[in-house]
PyMOL commands that place a pseudoatom at each C-alpha (Angstrom):
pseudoatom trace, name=CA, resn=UNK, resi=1, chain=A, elem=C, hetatm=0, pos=[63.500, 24.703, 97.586]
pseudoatom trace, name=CA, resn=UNK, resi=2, chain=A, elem=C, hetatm=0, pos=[64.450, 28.495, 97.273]
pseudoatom trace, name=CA, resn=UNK, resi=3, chain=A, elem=C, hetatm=0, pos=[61.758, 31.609, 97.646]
pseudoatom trace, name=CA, resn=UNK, resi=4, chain=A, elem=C, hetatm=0, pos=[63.167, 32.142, 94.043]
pseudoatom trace, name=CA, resn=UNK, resi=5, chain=A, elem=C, hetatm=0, pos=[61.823, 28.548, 92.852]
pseudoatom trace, name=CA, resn=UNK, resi=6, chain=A, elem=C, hetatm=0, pos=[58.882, 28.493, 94.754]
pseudoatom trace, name=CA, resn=UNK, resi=7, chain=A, elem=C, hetatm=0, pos=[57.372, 31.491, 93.406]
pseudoatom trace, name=CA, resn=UNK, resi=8, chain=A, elem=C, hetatm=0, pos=[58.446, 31.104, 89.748]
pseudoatom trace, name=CA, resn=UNK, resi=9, chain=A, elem=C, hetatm=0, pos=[56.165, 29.817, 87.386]
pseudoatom trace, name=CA, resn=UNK, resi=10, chain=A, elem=C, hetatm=0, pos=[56.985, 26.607, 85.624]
pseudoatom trace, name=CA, resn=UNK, resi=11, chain=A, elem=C, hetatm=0, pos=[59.462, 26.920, 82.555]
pseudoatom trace, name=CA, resn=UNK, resi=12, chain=A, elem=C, hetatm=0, pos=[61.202, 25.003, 79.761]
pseudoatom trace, name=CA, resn=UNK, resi=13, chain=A, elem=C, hetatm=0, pos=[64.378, 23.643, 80.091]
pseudoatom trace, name=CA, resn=UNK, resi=14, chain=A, elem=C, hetatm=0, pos=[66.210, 21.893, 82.855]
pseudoatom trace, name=CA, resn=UNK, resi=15, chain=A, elem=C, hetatm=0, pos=[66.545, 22.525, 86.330]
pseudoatom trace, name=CA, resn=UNK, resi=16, chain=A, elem=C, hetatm=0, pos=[70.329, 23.187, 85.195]
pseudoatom trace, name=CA, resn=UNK, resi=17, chain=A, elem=C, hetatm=0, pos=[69.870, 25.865, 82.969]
pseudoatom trace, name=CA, resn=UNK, resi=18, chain=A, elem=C, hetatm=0, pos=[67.498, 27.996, 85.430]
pseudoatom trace, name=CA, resn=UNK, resi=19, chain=A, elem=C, hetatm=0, pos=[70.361, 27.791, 88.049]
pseudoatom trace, name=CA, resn=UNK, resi=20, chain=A, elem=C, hetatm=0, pos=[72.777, 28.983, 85.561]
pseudoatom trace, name=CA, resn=UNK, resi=21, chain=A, elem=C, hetatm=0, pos=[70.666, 31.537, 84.575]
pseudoatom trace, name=CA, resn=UNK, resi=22, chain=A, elem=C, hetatm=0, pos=[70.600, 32.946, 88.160]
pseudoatom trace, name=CA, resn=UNK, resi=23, chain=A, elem=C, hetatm=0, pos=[74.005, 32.653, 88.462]
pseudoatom trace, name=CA, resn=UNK, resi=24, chain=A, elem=C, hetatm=0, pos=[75.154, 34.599, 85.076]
pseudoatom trace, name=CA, resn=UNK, resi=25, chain=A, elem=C, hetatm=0, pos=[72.149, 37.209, 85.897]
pseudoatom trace, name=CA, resn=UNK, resi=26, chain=A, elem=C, hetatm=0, pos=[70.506, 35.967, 82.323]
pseudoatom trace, name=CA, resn=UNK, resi=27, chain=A, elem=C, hetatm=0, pos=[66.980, 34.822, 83.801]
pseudoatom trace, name=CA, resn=UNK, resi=28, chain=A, elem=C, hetatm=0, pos=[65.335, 38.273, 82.102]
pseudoatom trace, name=CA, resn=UNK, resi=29, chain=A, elem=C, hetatm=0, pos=[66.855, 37.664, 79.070]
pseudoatom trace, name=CA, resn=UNK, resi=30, chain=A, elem=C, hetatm=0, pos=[66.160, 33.975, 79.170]
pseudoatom trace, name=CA, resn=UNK, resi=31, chain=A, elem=C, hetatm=0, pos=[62.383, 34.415, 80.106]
pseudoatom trace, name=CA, resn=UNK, resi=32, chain=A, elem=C, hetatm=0, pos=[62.187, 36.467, 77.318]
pseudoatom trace, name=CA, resn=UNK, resi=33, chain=A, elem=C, hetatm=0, pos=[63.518, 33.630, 74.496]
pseudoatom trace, name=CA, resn=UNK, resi=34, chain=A, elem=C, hetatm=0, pos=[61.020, 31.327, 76.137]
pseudoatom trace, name=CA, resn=UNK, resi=35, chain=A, elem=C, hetatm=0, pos=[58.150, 33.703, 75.741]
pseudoatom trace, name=CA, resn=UNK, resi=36, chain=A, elem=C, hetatm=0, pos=[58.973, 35.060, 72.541]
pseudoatom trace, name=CA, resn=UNK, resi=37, chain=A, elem=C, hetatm=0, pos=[60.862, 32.437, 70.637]
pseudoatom trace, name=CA, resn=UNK, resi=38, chain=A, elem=C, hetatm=0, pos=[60.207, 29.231, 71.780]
pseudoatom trace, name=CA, resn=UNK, resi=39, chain=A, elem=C, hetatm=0, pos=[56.527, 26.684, 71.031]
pseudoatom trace, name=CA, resn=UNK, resi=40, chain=A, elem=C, hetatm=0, pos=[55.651, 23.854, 72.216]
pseudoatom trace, name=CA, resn=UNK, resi=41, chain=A, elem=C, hetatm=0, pos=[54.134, 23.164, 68.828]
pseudoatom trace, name=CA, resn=UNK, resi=42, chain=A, elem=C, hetatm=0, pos=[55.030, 23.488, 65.588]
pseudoatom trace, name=CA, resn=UNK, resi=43, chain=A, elem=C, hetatm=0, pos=[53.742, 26.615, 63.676]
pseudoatom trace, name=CA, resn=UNK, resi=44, chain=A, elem=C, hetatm=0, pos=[53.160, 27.076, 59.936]
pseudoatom trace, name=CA, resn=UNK, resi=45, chain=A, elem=C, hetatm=0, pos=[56.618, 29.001, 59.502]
pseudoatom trace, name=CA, resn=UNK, resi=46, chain=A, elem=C, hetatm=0, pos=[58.308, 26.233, 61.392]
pseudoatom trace, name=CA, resn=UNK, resi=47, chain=A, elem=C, hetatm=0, pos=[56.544, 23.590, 58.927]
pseudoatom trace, name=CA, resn=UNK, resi=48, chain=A, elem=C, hetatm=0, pos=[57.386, 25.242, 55.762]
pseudoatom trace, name=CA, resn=UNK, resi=49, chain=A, elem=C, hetatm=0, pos=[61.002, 25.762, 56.784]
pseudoatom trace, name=CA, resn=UNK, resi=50, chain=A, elem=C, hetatm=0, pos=[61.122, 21.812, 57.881]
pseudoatom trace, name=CA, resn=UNK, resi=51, chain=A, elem=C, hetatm=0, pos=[59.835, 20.749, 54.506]
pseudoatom trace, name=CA, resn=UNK, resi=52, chain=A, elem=C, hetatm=0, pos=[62.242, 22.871, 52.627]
pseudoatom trace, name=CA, resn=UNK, resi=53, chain=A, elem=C, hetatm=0, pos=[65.787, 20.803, 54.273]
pseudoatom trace, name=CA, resn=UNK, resi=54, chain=A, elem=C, hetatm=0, pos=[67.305, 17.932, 53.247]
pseudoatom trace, name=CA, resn=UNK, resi=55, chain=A, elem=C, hetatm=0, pos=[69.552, 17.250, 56.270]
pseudoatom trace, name=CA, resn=UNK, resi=56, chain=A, elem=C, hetatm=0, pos=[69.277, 17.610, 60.215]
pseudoatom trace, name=CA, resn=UNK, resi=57, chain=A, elem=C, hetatm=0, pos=[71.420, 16.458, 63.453]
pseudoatom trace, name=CA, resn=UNK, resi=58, chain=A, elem=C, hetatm=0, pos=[69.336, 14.543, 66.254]
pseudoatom trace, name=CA, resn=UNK, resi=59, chain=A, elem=C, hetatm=0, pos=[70.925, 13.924, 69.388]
pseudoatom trace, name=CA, resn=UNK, resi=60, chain=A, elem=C, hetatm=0, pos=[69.742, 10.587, 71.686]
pseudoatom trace, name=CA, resn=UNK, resi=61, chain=A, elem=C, hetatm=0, pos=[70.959, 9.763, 74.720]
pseudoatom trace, name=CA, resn=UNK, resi=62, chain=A, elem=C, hetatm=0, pos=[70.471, 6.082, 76.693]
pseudoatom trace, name=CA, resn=UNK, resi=63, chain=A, elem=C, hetatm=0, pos=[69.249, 5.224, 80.144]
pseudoatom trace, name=CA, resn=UNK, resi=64, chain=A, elem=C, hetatm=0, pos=[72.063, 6.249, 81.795]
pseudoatom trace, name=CA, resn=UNK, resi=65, chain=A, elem=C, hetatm=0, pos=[72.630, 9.827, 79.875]
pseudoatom trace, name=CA, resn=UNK, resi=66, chain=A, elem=C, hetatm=0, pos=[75.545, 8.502, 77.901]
pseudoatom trace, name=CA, resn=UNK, resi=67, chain=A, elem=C, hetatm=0, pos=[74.969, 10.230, 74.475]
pseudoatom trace, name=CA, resn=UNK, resi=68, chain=A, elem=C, hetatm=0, pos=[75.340, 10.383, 70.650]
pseudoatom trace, name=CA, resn=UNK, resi=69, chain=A, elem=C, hetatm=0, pos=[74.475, 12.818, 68.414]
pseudoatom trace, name=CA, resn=UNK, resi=70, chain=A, elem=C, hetatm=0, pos=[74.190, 11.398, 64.611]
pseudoatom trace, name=CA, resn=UNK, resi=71, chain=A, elem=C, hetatm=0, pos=[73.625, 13.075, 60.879]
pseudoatom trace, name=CA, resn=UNK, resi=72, chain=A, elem=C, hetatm=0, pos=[70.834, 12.680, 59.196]
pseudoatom trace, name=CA, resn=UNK, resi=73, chain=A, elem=C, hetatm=0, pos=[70.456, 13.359, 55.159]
pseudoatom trace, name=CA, resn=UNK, resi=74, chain=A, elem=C, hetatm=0, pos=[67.760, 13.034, 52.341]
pseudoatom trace, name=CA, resn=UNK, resi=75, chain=A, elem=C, hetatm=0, pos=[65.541, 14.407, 49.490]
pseudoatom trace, name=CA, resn=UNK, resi=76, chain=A, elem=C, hetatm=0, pos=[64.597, 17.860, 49.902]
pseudoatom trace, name=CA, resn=UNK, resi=77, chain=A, elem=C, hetatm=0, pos=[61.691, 17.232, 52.583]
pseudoatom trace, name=CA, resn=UNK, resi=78, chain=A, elem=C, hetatm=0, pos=[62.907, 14.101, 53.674]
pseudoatom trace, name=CA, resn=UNK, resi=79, chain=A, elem=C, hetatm=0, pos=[61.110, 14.809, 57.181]
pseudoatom trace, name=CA, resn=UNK, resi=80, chain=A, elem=C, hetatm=0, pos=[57.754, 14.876, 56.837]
pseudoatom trace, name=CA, resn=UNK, resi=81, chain=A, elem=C, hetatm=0, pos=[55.242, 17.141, 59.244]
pseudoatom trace, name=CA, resn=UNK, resi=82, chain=A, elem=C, hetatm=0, pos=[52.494, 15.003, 60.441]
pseudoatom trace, name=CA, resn=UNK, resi=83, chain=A, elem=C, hetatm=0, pos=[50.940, 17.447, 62.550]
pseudoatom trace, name=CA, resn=UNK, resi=84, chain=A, elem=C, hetatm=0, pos=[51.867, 20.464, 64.546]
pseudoatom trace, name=CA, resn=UNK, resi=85, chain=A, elem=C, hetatm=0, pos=[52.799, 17.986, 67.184]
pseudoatom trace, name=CA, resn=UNK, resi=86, chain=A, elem=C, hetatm=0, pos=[54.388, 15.533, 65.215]
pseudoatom trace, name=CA, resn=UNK, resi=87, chain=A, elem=C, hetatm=0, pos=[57.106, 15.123, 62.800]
pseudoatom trace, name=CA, resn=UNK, resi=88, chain=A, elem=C, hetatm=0, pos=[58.402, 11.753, 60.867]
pseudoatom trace, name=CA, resn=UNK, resi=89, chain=A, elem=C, hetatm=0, pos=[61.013, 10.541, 59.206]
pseudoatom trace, name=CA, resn=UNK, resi=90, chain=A, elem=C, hetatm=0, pos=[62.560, 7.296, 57.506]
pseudoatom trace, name=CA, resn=UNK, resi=91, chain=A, elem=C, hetatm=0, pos=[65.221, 5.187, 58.946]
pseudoatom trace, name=CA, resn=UNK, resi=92, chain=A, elem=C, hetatm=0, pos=[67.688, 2.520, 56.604]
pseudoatom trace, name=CA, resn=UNK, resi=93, chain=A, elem=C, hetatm=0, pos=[69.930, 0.064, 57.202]
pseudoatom trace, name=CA, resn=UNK, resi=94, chain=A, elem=C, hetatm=0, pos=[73.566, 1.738, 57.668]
pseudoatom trace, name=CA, resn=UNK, resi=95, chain=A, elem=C, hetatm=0, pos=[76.254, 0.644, 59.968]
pseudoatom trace, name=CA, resn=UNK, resi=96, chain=A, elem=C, hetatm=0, pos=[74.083, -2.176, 61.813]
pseudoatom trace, name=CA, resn=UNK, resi=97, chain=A, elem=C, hetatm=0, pos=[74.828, -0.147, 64.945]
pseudoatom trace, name=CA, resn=UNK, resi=98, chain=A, elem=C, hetatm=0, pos=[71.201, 1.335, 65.299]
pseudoatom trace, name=CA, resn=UNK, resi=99, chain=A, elem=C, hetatm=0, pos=[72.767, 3.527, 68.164]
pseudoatom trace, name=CA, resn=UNK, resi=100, chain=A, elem=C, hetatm=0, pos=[69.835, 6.074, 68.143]
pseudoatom trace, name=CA, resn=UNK, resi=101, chain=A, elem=C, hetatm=0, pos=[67.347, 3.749, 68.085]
pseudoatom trace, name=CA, resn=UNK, resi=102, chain=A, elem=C, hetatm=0, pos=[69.004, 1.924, 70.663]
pseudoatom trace, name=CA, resn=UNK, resi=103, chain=A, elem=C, hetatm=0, pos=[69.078, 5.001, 72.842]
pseudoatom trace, name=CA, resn=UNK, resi=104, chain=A, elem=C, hetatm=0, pos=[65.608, 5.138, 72.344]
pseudoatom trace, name=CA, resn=UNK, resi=105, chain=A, elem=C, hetatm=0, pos=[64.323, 2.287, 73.011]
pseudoatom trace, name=CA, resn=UNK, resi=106, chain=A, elem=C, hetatm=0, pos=[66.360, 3.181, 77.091]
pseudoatom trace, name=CA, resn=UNK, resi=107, chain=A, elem=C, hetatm=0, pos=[65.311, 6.937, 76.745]
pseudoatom trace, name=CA, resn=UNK, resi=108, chain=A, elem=C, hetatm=0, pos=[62.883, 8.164, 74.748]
pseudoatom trace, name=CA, resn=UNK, resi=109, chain=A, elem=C, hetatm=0, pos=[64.061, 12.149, 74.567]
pseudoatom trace, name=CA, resn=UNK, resi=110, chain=A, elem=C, hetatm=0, pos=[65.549, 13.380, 71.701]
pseudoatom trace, name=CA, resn=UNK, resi=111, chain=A, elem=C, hetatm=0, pos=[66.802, 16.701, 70.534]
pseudoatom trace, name=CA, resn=UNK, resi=112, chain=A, elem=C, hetatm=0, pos=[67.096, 17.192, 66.566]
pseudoatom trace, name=CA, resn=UNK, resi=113, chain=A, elem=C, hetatm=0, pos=[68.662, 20.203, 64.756]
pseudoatom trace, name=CA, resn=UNK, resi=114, chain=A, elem=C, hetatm=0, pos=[67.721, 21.498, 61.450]
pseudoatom trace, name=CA, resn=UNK, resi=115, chain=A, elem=C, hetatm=0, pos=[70.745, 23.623, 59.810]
pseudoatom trace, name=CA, resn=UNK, resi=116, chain=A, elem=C, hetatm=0, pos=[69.682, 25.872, 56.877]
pseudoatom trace, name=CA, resn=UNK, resi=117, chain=A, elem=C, hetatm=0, pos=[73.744, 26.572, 55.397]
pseudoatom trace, name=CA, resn=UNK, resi=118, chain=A, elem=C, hetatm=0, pos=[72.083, 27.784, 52.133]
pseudoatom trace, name=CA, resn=UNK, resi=119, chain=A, elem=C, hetatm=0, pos=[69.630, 30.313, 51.905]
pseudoatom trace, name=CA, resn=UNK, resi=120, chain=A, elem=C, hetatm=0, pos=[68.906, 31.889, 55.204]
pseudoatom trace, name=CA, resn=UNK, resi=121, chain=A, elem=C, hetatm=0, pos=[71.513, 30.569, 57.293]
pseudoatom trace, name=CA, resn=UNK, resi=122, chain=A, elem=C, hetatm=0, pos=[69.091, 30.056, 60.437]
pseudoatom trace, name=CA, resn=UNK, resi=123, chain=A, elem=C, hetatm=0, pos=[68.488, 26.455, 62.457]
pseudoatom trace, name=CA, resn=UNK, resi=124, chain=A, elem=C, hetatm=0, pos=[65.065, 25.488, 64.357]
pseudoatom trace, name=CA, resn=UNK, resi=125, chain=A, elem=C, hetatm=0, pos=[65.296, 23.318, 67.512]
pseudoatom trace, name=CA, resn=UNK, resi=126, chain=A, elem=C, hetatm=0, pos=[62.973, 20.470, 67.807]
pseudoatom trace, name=CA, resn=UNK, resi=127, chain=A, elem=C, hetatm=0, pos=[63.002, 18.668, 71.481]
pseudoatom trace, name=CA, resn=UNK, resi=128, chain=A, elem=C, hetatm=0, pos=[60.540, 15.908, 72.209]
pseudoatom trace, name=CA, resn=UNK, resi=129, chain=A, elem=C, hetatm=0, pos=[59.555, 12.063, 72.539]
pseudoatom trace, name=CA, resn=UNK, resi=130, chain=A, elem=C, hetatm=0, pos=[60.510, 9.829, 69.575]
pseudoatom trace, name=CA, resn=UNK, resi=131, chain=A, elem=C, hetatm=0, pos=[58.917, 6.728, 69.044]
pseudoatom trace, name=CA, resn=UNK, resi=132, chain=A, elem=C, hetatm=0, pos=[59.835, 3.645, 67.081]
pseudoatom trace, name=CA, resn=UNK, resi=133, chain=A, elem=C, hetatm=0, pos=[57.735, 2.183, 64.679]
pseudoatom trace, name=CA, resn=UNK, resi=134, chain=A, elem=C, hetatm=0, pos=[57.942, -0.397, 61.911]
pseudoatom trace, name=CA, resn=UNK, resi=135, chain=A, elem=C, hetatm=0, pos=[55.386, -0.344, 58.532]
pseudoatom trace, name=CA, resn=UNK, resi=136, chain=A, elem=C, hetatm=0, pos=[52.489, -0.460, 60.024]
pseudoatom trace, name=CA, resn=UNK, resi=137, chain=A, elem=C, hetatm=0, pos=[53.251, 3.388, 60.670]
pseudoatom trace, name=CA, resn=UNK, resi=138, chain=A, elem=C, hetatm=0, pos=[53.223, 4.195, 56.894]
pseudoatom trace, name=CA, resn=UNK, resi=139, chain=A, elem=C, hetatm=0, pos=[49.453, 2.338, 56.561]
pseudoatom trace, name=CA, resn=UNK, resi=140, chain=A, elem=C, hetatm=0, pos=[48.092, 5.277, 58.952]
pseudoatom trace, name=CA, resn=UNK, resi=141, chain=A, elem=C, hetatm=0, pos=[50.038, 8.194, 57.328]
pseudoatom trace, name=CA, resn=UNK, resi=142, chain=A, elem=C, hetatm=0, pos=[47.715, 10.792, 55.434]
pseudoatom trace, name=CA, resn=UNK, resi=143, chain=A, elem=C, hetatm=0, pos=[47.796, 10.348, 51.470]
pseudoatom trace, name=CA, resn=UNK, resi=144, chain=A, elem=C, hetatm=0, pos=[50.063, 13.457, 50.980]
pseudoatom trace, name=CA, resn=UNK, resi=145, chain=A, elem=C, hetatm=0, pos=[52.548, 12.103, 53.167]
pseudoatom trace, name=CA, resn=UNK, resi=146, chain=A, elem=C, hetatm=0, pos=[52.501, 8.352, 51.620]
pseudoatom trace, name=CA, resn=UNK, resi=147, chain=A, elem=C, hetatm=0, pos=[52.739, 10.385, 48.032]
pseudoatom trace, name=CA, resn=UNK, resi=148, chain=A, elem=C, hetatm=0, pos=[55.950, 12.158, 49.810]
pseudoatom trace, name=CA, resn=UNK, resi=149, chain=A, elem=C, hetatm=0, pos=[57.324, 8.880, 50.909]
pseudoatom trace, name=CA, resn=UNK, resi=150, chain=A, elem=C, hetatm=0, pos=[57.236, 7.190, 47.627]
pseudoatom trace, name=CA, resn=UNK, resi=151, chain=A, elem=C, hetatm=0, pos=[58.561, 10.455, 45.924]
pseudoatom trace, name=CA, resn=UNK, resi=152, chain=A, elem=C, hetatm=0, pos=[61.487, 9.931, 48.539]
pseudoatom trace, name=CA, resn=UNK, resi=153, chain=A, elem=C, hetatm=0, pos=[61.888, 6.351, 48.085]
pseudoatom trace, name=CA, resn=UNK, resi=154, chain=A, elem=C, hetatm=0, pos=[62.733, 6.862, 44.430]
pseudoatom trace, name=CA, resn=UNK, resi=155, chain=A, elem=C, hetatm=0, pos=[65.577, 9.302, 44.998]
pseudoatom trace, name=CA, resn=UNK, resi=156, chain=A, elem=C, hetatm=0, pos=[67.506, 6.435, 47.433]
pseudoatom trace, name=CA, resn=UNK, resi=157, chain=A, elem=C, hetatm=0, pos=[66.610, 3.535, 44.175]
pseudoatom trace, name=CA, resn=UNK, resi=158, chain=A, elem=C, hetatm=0, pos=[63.872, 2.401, 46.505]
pseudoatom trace, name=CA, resn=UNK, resi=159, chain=A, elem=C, hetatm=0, pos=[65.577, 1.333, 49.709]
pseudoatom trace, name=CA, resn=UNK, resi=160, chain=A, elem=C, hetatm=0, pos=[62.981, 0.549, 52.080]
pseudoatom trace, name=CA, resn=UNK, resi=161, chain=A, elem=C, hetatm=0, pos=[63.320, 2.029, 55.530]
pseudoatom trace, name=CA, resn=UNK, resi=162, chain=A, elem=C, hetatm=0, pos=[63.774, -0.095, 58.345]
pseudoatom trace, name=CA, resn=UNK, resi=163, chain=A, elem=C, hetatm=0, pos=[62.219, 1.628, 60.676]
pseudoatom trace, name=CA, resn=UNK, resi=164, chain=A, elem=C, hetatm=0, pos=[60.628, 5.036, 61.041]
pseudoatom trace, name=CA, resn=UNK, resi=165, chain=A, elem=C, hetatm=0, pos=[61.304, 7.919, 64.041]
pseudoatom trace, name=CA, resn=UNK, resi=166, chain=A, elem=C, hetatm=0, pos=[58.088, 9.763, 65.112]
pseudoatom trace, name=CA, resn=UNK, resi=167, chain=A, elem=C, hetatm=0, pos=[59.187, 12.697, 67.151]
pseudoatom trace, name=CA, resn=UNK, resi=168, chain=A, elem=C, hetatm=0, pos=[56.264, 14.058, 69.570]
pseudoatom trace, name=CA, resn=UNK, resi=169, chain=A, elem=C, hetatm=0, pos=[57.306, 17.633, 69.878]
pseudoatom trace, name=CA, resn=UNK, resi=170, chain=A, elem=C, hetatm=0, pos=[57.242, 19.221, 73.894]
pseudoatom trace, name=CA, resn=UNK, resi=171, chain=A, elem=C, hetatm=0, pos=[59.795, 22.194, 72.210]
pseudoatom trace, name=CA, resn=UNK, resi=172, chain=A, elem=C, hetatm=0, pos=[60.290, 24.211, 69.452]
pseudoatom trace, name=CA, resn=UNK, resi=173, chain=A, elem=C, hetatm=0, pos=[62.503, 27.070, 68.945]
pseudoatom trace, name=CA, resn=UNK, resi=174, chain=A, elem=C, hetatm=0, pos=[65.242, 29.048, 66.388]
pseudoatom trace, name=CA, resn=UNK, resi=175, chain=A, elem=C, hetatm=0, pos=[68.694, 28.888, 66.135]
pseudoatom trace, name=CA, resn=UNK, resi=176, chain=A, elem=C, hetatm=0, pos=[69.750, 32.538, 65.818]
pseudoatom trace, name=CA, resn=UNK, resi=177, chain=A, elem=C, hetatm=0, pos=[71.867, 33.141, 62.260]
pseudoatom trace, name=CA, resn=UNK, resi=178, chain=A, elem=C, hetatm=0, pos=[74.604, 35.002, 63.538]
pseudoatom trace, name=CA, resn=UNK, resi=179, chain=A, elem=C, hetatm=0, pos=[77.272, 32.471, 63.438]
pseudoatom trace, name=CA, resn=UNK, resi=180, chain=A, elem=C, hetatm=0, pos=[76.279, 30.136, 60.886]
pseudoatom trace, name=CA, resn=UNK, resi=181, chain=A, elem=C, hetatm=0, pos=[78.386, 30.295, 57.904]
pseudoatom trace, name=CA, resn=UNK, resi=182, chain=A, elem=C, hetatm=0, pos=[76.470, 30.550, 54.478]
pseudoatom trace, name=CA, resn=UNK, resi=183, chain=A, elem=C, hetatm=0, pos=[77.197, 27.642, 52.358]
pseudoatom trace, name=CA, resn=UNK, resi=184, chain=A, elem=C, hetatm=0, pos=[77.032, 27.274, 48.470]
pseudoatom trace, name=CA, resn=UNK, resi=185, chain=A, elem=C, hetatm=0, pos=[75.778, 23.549, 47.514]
pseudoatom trace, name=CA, resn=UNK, resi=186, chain=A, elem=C, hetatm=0, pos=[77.912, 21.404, 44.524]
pseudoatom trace, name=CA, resn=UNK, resi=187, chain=A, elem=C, hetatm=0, pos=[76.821, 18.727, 42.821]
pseudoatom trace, name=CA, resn=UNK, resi=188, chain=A, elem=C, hetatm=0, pos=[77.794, 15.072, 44.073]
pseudoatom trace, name=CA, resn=UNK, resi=189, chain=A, elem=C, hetatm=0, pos=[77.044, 11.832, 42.978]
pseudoatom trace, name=CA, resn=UNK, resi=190, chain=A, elem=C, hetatm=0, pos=[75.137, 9.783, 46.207]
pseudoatom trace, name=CA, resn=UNK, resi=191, chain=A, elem=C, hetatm=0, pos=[74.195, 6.099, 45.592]
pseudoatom trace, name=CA, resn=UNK, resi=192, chain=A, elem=C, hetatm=0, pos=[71.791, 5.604, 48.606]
pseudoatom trace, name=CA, resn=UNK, resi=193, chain=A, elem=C, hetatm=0, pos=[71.765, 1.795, 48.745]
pseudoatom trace, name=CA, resn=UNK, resi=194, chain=A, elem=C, hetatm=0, pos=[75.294, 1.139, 48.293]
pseudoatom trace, name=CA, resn=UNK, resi=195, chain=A, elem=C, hetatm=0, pos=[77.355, -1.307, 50.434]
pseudoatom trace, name=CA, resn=UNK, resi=196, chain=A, elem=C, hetatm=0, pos=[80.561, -0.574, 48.382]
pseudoatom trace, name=CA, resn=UNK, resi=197, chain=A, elem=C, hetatm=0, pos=[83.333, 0.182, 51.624]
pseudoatom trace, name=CA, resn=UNK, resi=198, chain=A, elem=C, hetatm=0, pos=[85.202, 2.862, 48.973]
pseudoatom trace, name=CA, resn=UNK, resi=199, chain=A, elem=C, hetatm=0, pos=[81.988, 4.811, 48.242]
pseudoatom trace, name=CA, resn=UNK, resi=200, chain=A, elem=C, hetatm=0, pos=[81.042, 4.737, 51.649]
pseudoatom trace, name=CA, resn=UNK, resi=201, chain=A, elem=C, hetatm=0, pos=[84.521, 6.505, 53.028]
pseudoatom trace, name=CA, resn=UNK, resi=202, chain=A, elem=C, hetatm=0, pos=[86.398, 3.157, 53.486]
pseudoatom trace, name=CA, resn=UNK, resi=203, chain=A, elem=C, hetatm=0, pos=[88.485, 3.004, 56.864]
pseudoatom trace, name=CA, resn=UNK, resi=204, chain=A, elem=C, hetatm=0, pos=[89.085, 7.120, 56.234]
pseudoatom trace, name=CA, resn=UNK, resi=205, chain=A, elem=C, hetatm=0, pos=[90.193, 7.620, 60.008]
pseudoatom trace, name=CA, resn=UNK, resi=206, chain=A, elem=C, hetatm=0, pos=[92.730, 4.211, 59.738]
pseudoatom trace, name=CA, resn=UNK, resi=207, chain=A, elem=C, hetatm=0, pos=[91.031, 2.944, 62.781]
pseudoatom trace, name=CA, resn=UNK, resi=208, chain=A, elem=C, hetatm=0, pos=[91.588, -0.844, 61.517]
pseudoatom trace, name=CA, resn=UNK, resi=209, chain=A, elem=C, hetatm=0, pos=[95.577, 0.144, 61.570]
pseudoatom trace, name=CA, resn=UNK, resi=210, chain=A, elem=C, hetatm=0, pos=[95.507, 1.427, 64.801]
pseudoatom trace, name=CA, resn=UNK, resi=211, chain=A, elem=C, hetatm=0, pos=[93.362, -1.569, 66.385]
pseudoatom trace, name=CA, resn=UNK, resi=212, chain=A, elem=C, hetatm=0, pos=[96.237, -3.929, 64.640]
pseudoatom trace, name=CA, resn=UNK, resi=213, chain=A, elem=C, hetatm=0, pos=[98.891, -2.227, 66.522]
pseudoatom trace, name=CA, resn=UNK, resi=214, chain=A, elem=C, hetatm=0, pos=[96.900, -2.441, 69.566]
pseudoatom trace, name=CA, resn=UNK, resi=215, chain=A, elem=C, hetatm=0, pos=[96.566, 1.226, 69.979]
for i in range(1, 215): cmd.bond("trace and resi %d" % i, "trace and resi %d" % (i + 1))
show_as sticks, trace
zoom trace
C-alpha cells in the first residue's frame, strides 16, 4: 500500500478509478464530484425526478463479472421510491431469459441509469444491492405505492409481474446534460402483454438465417 492510499480517506468508487485518477492528475476534480454531487441516499430532488420517468437502463453483472446491461420501460413512474434508501420496480415475463435476475441471484450489485431525453435532458446514477422478491413484497408496500402499482398494472392490461427488483441504494449521483440529445416523444401503440413475434420485432437482426447457415 502507497503513502498516497494510506493516508487518504475512504471514497466511492473502485480501487480502479482512484488509480486512474492519479494517473490522469483528476483526483481534485474527482474528490470534488464525490463531495458535491454524489449521495449515498436518495434526496427529495432525486425522488421527484425518479417518479417523473418512464424508462431506465440497469446494468447486472454475474459471479464471474461477465455483464449485461438491459432496458427497462413503463408508465410514467413505473419505479416506485420506497424510501430514500430504497427504490422498486416490477418485473414480467419477456424473453424467458431472466438474465438480470440471473446475474443477481450470482452478484447482487447493480448499476441502473435513468435518461431524461425530454424535458431536461439530465440522467441520475443509482448504484446499489438489488434483491429479488416474489408477492409477498407487494403485501408490505405502503398504501400509496400499492395504489401506484395497480394504477401501473392497468396501463400493461393487468400483466402481473413476476417478480419484483428492490434496489438498496450505496450511490447516487447526476449524469451531467451536456451530451444528451433532447428528444421529442410520438405517439405509439404498445400492447404490454403481447406474445405476437411481429409486434414484438420478429427475428429483426435475421439471427435465425444466420444460425441456418451455420454462421
Amino acid at each position: 500500500m502507497t503513502e498516497h492510499e494510506t493516508n487518504k480517506p475512504h471514497l466511492p468508487g473502485s480501487k480502479g478509478e482512484h488509480d486512474l485518477q492519479i494517473e490522469f492528475g483528476n483526483e481534485k476534480r474527482a474528490l470534488g464530484f464525490y463531495n458535491n454531487q454524489m449521495l449515498d441516499y436518495l434526496n427529495q430532488p432525486m425522488q421527484d425526478f425518479i417518479a417523473q420517468q418512464d424508462m431506465m437502463f440497469i446494468a447486472s453483472s454475474d459471479a464471474h463479472g461477465e455483464c449485461d446491461c438491459s432496458f427497462r420501460s413503463g408508465g410514467t413512474g413505473f419505479v416506485w421510491v420506497v424510501d430514500q434508501k430504497h427504490i422498486l420496480w416490477p418485473e414480467y415475463r419477456g424473453n424467458g431469459v431472466t438474465a438480470s435476475a440471473g446475474n443477481v441471484k450470482e452478484n447482487p450489485h447493480m448499476g441502473v441509469l435513468f435518461m431524461d431525453f425530454i424535458k431536461h435532458t439530465i440522467g441520475l446514477h443509482i448504484n446499489g444491492i438489488a434483491h429479488l422478491s416474489e408477492d409477498g413484497l407487494y403485501d408490505a408496500l405502503p398504501e400509496n405505492i400499492k395504489k401506484a402499482v395497480a394504477e401501473e398494472n392497468a396501463t400493461t392490461g393487468g400483466k402481473k409481474p413476476a417478480f419484483w427488483f428492490l434496489l438498496e441504494v450505496e450511490e447516487a449521483y447526476i449524469h451531467c446534460a451536456k451530451h444528451i440529445p433532447r428528444f421529442a416523444p410520438a405517439e405509439k401503440d404498445i400492447d404490454w402483454g403481447t406474445d405476437d413475434v411481429v409486434k414484438k420485432g420478429g427475428d429483426y437482426f435475421n439471427v435465425k438465417a444466420d444460425k441456418k447457415r451455420g454462421m
